[in-house]
C-alpha positions in Angstrom: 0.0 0.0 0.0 1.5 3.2 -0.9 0.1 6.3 0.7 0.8 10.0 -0.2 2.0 12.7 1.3 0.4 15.4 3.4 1.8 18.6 2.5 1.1 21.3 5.8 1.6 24.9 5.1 1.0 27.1 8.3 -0.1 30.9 8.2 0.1 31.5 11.7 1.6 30.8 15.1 -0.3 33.5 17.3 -2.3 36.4 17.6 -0.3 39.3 15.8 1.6 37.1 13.5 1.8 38.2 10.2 -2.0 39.0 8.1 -0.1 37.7 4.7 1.4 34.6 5.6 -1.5 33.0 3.9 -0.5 34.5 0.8 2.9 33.5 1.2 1.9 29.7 2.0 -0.5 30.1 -0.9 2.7 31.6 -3.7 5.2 28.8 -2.4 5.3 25.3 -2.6 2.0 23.4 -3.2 0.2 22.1 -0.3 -2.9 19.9 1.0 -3.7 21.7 4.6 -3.3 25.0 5.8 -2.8 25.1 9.7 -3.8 28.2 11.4 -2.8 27.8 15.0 -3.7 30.0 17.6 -2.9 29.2 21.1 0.2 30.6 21.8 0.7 32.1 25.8 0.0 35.6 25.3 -3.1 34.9 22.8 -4.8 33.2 25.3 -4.0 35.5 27.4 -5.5 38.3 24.9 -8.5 36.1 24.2 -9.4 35.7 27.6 -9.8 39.2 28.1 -11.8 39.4 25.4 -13.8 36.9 26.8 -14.4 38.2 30.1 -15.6 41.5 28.5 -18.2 39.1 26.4 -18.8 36.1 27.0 -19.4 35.8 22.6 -15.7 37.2 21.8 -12.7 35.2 22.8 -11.7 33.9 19.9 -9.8 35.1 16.7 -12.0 37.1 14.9 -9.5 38.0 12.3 -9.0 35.0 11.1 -12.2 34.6 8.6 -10.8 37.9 6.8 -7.3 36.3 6.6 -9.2 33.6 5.1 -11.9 35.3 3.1 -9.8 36.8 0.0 -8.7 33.1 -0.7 -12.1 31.3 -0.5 -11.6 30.3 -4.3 -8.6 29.5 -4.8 -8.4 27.4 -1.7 -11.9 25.5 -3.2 -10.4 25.4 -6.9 -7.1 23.8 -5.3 -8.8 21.5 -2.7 -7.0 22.9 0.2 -8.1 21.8 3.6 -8.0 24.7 6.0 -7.9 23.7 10.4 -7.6 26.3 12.9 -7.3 26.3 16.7 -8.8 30.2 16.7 -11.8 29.4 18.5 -10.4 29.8 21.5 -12.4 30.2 24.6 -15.4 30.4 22.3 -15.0 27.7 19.3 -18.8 27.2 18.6 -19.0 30.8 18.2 -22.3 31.1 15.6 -21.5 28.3 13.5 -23.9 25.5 15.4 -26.5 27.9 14.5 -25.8 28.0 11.0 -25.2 24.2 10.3 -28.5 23.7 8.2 -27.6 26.7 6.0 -24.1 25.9 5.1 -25.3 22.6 3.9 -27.7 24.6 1.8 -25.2 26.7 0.7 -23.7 23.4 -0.8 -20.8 23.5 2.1 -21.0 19.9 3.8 -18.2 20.3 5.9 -17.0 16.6 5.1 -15.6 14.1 7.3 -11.7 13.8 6.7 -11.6 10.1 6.7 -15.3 9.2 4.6 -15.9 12.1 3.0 -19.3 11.9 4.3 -21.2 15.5 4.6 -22.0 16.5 8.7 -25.7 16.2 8.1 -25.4 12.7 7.4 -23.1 11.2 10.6 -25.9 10.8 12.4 -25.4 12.8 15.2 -25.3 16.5 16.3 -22.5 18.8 16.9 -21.3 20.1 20.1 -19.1 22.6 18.9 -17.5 23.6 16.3 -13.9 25.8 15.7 -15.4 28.8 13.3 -16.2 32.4 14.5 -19.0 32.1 12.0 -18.3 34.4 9.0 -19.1 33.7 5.8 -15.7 32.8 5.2 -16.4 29.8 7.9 -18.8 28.1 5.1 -15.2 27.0 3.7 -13.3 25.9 6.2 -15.4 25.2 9.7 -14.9 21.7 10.9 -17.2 20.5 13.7 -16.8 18.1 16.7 -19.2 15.9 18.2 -20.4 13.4 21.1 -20.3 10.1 18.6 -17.1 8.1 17.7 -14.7 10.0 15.4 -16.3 8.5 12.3 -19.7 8.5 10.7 -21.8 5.6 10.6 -21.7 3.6 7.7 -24.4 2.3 5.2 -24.0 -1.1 7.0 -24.7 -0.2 10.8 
């Protein structure tokens, strides 16, 4: 069995790092993943604050405008986007908006099956998105069941 590589590009390390790193990541080498991470000390320690001053903020609002400008071409390539920037808020208004991003034609497919969220048969927790319309592209939820959907045979 031969299996392929995973090529990881990542645009950010904390809050404050550099706005065009995606555009960097996206002129270099090609790549599969984007990572966005976000939980560096002093972001926390910024996103608590936020937090504490409303209990909807805490997490990395930016983010979805970092993304947002790339929508295309990371559909047209088939980039996968993750991101920690939920914070101490990752459901933010995504759960809310499941039913429409699947309308919108955004099934926000399991990794492993490729099956869309509305069909695993169970429902969401949370999910790591601040909600923007840039999160239609790239918002992955979690859930109470096992990390894979059911099958056509259970």
């Amino acid at each position: 069995m031969s299996r392929t590589p995973i090529r990881i590009g990542n645009f950010s390390g904390y809050l404050g790092d550099r706005f065009t790193a995606i555009d960097e990541v996206l002129a270099g080498d090609p790549v599969d993943v984007l990572m966005g991470d976000y939980l560096a000390e002093v972001t926390l320690a910024a996103l608590a604050v936020g937090y504490r001053k409303n209990a909807r903020g805490g997490y990395v609002a930016y983010v979805a405008h970092q993304l947002e400008p790339h929508l295309a071409t990371l559909a047209e390539r088939g980039i996968k986007v993750v991101t920690n920037a939920g914070g101490f808020n990752p459901s933010g208004h995504v759960l809310d908006r499941l039913a429409e991003f699947h309308t919108d034609g955004h099934g926000m497919e399991h990794l492993d099956t490729g099956a869309p969220l509305k069909d695993w048969g169970v429902e969401p927790i949370a999910a790591n998105s601040p909600g923007s319309p840039a999160s239609r592209a790239w918002s992955s939820a979690v859930s109470r069941s096992p990390r894979s959907p059911p099958t056509a045979a259970a």
